[in-house]
N, CA, C and O of each residue as an XYZ file, in Angstrom:
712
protein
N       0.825     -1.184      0.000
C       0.000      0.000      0.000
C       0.875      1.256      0.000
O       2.072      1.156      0.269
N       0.362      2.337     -0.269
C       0.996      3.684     -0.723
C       0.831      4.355      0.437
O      -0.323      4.558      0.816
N       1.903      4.809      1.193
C       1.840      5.887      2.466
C       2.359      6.870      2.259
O       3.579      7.008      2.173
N       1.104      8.178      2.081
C       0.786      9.425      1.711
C       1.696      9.713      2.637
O       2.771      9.727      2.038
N       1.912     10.009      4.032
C       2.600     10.239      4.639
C       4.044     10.423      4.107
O       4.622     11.484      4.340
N       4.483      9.716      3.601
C       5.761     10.285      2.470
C       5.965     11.607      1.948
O       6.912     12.390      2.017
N       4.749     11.656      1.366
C       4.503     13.215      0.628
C       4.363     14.380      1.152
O       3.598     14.321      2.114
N       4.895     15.775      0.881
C       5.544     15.711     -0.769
C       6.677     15.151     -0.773
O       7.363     15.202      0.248
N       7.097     14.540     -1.832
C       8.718     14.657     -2.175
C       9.255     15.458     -3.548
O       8.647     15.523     -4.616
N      10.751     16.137     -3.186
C      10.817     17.227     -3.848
C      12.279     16.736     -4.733
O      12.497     15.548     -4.495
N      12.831     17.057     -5.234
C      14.577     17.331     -6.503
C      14.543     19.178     -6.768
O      13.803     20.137     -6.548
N      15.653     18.918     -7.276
C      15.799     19.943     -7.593
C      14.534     21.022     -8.757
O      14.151     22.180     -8.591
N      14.221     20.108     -9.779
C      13.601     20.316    -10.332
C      11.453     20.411    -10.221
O      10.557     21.169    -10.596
N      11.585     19.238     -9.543
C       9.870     18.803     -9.321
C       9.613     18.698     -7.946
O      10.367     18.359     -7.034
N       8.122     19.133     -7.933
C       7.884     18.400     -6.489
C       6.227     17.986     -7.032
O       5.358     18.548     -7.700
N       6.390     16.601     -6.278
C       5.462     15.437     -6.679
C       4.016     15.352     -4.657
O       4.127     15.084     -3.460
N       3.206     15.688     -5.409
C       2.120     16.219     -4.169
C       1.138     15.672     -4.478
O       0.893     15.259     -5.611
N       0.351     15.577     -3.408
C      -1.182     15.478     -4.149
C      -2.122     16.141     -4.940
O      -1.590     17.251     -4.907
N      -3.256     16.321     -5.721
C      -3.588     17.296     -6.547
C      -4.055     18.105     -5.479
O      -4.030     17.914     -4.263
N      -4.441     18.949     -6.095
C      -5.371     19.636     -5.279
C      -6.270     20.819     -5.756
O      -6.191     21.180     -6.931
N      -7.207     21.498     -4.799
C      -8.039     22.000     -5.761
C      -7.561     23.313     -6.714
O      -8.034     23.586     -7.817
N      -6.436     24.098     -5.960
C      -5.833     25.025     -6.850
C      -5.398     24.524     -8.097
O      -5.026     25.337     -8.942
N      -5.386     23.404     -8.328
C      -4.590     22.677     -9.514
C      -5.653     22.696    -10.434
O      -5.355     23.196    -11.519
N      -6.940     22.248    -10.297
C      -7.735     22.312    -11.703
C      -8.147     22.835    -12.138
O      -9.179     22.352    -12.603
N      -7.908     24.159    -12.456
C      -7.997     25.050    -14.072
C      -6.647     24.677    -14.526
O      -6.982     24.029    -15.518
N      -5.293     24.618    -14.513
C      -4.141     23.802    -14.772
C      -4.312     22.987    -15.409
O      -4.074     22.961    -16.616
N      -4.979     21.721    -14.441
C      -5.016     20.542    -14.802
C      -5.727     20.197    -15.821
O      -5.219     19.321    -16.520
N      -7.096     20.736    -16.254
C      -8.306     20.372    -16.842
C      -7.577     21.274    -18.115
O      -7.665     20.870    -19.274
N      -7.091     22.120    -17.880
C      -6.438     22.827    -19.814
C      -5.191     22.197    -20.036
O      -4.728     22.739    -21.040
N      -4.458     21.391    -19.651
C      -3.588     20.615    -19.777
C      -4.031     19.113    -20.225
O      -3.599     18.680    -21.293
N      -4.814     18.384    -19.489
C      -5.757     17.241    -19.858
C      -6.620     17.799    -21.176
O      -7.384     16.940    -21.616
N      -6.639     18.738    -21.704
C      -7.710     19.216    -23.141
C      -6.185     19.222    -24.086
O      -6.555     19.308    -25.257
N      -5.217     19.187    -24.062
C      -4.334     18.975    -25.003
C      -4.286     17.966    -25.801
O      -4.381     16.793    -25.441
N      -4.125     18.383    -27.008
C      -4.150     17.105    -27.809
C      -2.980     15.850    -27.726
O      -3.230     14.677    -28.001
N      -2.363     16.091    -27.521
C      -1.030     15.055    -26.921
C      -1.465     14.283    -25.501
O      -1.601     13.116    -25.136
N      -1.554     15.130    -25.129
C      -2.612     13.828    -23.472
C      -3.905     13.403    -23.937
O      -4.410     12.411    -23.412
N      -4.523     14.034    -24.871
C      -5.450     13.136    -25.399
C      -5.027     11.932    -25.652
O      -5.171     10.863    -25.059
N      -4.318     12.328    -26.901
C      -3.969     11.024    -27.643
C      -3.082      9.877    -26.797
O      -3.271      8.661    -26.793
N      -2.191     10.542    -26.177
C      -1.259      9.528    -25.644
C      -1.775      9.057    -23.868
O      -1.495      7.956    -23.394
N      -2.450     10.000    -23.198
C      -2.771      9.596    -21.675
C      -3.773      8.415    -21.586
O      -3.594      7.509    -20.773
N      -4.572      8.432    -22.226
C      -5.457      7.609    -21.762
C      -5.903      7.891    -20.592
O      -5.498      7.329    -19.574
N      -6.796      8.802    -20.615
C      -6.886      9.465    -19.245
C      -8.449      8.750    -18.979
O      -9.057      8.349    -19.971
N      -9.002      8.622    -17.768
C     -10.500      8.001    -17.493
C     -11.316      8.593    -17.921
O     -12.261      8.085    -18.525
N     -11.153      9.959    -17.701
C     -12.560     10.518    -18.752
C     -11.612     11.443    -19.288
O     -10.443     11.767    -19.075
N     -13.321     12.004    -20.704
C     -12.403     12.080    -21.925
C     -12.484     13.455    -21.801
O     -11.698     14.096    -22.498
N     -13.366     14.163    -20.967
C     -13.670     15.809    -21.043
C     -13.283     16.426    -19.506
O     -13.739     16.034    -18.432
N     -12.238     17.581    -19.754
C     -12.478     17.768    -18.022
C     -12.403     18.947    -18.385
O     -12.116     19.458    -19.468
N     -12.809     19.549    -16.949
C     -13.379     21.058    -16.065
C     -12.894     21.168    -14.955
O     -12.698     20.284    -14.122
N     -12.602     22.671    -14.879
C     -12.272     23.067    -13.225
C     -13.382     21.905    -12.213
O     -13.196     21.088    -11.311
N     -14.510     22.397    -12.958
C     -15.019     21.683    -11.928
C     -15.567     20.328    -11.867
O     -16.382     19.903    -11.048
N     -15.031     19.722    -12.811
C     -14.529     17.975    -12.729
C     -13.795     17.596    -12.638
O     -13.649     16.377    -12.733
N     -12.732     18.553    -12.358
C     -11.253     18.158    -11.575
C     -11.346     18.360    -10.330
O     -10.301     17.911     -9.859
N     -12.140     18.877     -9.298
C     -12.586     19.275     -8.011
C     -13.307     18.006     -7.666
O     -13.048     17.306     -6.686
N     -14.538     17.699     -8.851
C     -15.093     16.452     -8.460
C     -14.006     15.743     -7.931
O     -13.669     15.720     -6.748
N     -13.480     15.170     -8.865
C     -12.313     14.206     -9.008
C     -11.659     14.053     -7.502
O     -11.652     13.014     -6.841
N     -11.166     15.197     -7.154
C     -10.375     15.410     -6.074
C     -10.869     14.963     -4.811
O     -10.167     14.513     -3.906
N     -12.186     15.115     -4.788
C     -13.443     14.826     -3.692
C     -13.375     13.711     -3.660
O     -12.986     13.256     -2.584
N     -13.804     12.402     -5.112
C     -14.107     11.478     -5.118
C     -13.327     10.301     -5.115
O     -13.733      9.275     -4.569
N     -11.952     10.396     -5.834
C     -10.882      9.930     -6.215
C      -9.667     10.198     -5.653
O      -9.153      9.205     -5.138
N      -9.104     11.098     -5.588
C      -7.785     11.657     -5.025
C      -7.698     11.459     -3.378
O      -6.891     10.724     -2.809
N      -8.612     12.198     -2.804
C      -8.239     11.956     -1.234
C      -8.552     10.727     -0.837
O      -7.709     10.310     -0.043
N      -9.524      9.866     -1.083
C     -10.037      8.590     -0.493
C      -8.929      7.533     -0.860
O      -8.714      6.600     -0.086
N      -8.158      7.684     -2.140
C      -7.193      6.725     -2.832
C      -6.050      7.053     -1.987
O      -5.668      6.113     -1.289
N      -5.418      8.130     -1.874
C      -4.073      8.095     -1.060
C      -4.607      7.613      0.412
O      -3.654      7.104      1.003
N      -5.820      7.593      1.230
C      -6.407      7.343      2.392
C      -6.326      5.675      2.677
O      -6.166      5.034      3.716
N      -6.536      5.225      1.080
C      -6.997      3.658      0.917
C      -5.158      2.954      0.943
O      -4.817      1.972      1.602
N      -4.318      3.716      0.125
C      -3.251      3.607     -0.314
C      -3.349      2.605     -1.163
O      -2.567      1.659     -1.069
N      -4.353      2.645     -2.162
C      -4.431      1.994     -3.494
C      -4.661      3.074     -4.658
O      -5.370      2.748     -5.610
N      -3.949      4.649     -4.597
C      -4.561      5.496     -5.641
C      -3.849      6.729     -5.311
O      -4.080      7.275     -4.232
N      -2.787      7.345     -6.350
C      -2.187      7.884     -5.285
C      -2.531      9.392     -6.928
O      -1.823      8.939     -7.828
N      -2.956     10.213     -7.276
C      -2.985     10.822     -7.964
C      -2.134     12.173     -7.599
O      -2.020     12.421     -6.399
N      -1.725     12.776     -8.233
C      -0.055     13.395     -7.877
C      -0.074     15.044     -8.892
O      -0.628     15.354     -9.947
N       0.538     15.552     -8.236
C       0.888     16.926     -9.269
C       2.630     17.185     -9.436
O       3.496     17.250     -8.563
N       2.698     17.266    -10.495
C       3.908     17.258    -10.850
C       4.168     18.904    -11.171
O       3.939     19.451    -12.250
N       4.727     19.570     -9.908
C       4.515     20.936     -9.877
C       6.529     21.208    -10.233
O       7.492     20.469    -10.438
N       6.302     22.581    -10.136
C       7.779     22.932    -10.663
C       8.383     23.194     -8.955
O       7.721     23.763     -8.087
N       9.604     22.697     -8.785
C      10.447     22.646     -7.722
C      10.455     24.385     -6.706
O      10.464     24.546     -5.485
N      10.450     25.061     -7.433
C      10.486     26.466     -6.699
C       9.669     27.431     -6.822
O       9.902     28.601     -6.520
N       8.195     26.793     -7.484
C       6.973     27.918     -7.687
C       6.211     27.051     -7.224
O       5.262     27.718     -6.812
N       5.919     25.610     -6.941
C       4.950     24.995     -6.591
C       3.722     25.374     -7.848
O       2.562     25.264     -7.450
N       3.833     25.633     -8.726
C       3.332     25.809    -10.241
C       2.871     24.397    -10.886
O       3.822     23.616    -10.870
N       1.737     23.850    -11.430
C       1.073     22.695    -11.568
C       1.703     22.813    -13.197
O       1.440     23.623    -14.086
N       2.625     21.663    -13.162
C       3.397     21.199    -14.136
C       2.677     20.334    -15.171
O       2.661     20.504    -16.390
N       1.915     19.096    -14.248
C       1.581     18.023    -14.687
C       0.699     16.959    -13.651
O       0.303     17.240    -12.521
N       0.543     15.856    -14.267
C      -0.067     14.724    -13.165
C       0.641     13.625    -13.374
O       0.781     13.231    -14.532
N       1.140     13.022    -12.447
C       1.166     11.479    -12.360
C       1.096     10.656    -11.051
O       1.533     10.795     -9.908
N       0.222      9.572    -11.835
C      -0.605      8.880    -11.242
C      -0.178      7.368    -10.780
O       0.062      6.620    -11.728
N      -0.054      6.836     -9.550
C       0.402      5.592     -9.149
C      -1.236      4.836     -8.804
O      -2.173      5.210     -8.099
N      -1.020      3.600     -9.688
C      -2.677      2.944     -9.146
C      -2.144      1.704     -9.921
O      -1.158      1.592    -10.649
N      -3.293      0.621     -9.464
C      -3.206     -0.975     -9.637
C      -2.206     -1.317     -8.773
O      -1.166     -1.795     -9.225
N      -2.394     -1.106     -7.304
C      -1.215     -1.212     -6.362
C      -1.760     -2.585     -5.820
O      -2.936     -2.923     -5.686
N      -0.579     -3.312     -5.534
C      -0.668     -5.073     -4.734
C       0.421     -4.770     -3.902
O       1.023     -3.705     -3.767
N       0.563     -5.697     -3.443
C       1.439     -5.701     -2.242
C       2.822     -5.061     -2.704
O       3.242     -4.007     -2.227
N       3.568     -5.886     -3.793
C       4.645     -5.846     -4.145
C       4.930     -4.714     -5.140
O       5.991     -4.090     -5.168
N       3.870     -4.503     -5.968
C       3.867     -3.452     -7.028
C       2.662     -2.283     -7.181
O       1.606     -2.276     -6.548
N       3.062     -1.367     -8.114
C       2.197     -0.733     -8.839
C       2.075     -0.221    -10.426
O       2.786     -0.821    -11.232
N       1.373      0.655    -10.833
C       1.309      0.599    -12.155
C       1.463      2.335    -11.887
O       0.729      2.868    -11.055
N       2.641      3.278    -12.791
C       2.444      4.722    -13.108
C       2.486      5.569    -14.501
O       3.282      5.508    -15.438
N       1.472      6.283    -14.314
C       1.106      6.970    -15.664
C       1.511      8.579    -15.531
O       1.701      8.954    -14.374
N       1.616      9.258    -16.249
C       2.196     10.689    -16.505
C       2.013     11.348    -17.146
O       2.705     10.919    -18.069
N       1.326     12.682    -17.705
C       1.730     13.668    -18.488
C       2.106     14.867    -18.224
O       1.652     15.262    -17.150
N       3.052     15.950    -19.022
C       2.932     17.238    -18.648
C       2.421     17.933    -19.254
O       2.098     17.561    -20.382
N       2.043     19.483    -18.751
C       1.026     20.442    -19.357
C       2.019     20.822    -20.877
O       3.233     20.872    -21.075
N       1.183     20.976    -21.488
C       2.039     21.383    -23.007
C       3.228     22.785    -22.455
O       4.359     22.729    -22.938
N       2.931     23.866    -21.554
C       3.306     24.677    -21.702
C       4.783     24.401    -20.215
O       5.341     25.272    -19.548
N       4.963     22.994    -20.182
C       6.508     22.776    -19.182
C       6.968     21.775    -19.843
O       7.808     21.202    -19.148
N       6.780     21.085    -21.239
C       7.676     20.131    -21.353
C       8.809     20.514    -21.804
O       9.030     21.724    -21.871
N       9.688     19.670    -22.176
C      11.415     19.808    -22.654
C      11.739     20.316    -21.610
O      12.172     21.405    -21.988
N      11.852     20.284    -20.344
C      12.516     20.606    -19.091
C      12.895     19.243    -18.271
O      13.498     19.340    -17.203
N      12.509     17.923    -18.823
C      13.109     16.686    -17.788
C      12.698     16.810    -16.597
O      13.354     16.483    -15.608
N      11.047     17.521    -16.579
C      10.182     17.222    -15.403
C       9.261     15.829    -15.357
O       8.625     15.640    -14.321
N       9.157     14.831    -16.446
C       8.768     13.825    -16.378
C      10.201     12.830    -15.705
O      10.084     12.377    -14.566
N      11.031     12.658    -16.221
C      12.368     11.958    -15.888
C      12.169     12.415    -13.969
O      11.887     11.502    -13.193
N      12.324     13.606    -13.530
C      12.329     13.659    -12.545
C      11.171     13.406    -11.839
O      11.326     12.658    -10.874
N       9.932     13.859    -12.065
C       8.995     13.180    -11.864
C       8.988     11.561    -11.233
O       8.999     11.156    -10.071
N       8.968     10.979    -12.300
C       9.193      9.284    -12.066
C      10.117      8.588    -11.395
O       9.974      7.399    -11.109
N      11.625      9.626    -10.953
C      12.311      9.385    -10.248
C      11.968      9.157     -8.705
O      12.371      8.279     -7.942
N      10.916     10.445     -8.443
C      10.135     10.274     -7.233
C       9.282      9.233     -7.039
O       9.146      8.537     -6.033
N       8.688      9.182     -8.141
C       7.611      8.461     -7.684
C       8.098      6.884     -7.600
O       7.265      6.038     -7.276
N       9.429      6.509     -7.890
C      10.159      5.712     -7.741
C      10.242      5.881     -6.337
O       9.379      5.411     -5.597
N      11.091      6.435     -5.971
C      11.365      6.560     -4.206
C      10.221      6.909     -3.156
O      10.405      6.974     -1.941
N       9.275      7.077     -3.669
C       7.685      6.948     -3.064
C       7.215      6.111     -3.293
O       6.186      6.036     -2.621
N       7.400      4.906     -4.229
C       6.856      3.390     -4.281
C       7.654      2.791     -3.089
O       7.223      2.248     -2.072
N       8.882      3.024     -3.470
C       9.754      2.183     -2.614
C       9.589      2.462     -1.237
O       9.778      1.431     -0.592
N       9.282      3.546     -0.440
C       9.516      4.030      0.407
C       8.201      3.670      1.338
O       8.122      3.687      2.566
N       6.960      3.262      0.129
C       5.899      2.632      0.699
C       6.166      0.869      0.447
O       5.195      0.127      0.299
N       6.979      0.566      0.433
C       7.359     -0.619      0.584
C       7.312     -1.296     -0.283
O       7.497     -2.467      0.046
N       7.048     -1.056     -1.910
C       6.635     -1.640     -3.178
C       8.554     -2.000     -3.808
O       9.659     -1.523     -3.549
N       8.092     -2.927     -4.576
C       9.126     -3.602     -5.298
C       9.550     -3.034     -6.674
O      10.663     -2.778     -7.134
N       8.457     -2.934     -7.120
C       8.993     -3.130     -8.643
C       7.323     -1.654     -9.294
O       6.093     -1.615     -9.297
N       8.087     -1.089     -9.561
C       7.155     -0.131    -10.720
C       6.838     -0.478    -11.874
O       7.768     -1.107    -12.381
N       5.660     -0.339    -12.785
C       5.416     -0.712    -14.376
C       4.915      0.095    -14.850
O       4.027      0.385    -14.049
N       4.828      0.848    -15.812
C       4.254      1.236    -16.981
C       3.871      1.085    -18.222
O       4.927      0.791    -18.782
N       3.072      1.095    -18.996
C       2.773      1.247    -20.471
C       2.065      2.239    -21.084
O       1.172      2.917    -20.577
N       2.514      2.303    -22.243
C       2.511      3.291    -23.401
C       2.422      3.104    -24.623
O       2.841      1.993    -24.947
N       1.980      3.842    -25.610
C       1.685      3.187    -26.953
C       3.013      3.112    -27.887
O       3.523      4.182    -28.217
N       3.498      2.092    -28.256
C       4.918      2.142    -29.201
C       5.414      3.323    -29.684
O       6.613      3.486    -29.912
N       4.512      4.218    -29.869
C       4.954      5.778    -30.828
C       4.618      6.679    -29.777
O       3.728      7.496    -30.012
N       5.055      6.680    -28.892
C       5.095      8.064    -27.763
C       6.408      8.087    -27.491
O       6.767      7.445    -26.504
N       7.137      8.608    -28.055
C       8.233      8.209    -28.051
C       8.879      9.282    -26.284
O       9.598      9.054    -25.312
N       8.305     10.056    -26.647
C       8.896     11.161    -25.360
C       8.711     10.261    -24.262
O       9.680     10.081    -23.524
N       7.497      9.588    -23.994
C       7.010      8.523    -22.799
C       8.309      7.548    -22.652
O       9.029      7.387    -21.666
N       8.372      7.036    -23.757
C       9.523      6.067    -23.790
C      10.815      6.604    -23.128
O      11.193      6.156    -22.046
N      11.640      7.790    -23.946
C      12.380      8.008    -23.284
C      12.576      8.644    -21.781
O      13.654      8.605    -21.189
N      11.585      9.134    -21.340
C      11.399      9.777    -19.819
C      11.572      7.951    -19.161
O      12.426      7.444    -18.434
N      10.957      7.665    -19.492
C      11.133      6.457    -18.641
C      12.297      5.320    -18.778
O      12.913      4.788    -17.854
N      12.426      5.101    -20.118
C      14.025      4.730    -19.819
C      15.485      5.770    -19.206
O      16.518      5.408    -18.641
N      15.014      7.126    -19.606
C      15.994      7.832    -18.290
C      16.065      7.659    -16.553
O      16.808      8.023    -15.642
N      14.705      6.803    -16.733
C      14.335      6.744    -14.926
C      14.567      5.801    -14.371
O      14.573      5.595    -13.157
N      14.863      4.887    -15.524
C      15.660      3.584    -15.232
C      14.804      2.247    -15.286
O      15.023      1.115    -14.854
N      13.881      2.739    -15.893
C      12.565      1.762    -17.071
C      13.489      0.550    -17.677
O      14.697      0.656    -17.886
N      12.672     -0.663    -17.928
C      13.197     -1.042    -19.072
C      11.983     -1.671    -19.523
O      11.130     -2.306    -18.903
N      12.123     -1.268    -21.083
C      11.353     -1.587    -21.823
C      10.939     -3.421    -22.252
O      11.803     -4.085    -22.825
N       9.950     -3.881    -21.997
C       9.539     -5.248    -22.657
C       8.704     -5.006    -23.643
O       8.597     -4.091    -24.459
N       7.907     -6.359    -23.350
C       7.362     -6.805    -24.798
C       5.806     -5.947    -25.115
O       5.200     -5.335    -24.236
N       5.413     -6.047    -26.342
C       4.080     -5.584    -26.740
C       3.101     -5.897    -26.668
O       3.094     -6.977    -27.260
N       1.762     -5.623    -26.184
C       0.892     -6.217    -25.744
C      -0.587     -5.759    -26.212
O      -0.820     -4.655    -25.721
N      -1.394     -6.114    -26.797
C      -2.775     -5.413    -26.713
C      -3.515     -5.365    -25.310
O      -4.099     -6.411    -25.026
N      -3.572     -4.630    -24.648
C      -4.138     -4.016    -22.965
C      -4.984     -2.945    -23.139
O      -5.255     -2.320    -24.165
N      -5.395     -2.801    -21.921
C      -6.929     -1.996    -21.376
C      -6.083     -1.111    -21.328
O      -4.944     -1.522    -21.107
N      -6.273      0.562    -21.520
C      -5.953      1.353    -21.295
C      -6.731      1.922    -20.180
O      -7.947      1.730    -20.209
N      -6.042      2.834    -18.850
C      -7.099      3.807    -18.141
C      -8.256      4.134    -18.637
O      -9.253      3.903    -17.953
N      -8.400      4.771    -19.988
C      -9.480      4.918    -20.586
C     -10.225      4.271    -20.489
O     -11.320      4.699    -20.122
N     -10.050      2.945    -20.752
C     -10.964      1.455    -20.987
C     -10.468      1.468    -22.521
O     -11.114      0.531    -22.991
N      -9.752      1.954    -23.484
C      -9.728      1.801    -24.709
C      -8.723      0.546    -24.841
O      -7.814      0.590    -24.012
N      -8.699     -0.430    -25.605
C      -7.827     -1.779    -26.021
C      -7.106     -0.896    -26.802
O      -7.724     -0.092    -27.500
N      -5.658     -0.920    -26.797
C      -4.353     -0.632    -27.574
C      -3.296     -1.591    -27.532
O      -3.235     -2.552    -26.764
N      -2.164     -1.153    -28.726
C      -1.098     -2.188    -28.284
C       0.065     -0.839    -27.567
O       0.361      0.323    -27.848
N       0.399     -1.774    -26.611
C       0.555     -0.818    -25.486
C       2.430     -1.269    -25.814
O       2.606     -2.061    -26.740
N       3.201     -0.956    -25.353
C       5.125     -1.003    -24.437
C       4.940     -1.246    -23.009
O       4.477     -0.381    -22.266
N       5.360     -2.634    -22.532
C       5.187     -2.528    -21.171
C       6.934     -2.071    -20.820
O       7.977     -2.373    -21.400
N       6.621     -1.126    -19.474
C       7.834     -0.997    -18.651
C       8.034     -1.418    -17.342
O       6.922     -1.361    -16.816
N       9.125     -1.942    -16.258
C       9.231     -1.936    -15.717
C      10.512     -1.319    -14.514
O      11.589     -1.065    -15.052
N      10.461     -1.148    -13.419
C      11.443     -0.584    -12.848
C      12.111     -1.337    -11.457
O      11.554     -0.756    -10.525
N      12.872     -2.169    -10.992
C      13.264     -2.853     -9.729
C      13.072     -1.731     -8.924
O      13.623     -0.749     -9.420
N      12.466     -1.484     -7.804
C      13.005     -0.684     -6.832
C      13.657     -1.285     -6.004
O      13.987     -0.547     -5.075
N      14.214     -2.935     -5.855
C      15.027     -3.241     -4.754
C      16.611     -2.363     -4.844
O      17.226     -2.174     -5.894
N      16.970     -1.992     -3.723
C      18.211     -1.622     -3.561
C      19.540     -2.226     -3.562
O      20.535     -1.530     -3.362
């Protein structure tokens, strides 16, 4: 299970928090980008300030509470400025599953790389083993943020996306043993 209690954790660059409600006008015009369209697979397909508030109510606090859902803001290290989201969920004992995007207007800064670095040492730190991800073969930016984080890429798979949409997905994984 995921212990919120960890959080935040910060780098030089990111600090990785829970969402919160200042975050969704951010969040919800960042999630309307066509690149997190296409590539997030996000659960729903339309958001709003104020279905990102829902969200927060319904989803966000009860999941880090449950420590099966840990939904995250990937803010900038020295403005606390809502960068991005990523999301730790499908948590078991040993593992979990994390997803990511950033707002169109912070990428090319290696706030995803750092990003995932945390959320590496916040799996681990809640006692999890091994991190995974997937992504669609041609996201290529996904790919490389995560093999900088120390990903490694396997095999191809047709899988459920967050969405619920079937794709052929890149699975990744990450050891967190030390």
């Amino acid at each position: 299970m995921l212990d919120s209690a960890i959080l935040p954790l910060q780098d030089a660059r990111v600090r990785l928090r829970p969402l919160a409600v200042t975050d969704a006008t951010s969040y919800a015009a960042g999630a309307g980008d066509d690149a997190v369209r296409e590539f997030g697979h996000l659960p729903e397909s339309d958001h709003t300030p104020e279905s990102v508030r829902a969200m927060i109510t319904r989803d966000v606090d009860p999941g880090l509470a449950r420590g099966d859902l840990a939904i995250l803001t990937i803010a900038r290290a020295g403005s606390d400025v809502f960068a991005g989201s990523l999301v730790v969920f499908d948590v078991t004992d040993g593992a979990a599953e994390v997803g990511f995007w950033i707002h169109p207007d912070h990428r090319g800064h290696g706030l995803s790389t750092a990003a995932l670095e945390l959320a590496a040492t916040f799996a681990r730190r809640s006692g999890l083993h091994t991190l995974t991800a997937r992504t669609l073969p041609h996201n290529t930016a996904s790919r490389r943020a995560l093999e900088a984080a120390g990903f490694t890429a396997g095999g191809r798979d047709i899988g459920t996306a967050p969405s619920g949409q079937r794709a052929e997905l890149v699975g990744f994984a990450r050891s967190l043993d030390v």
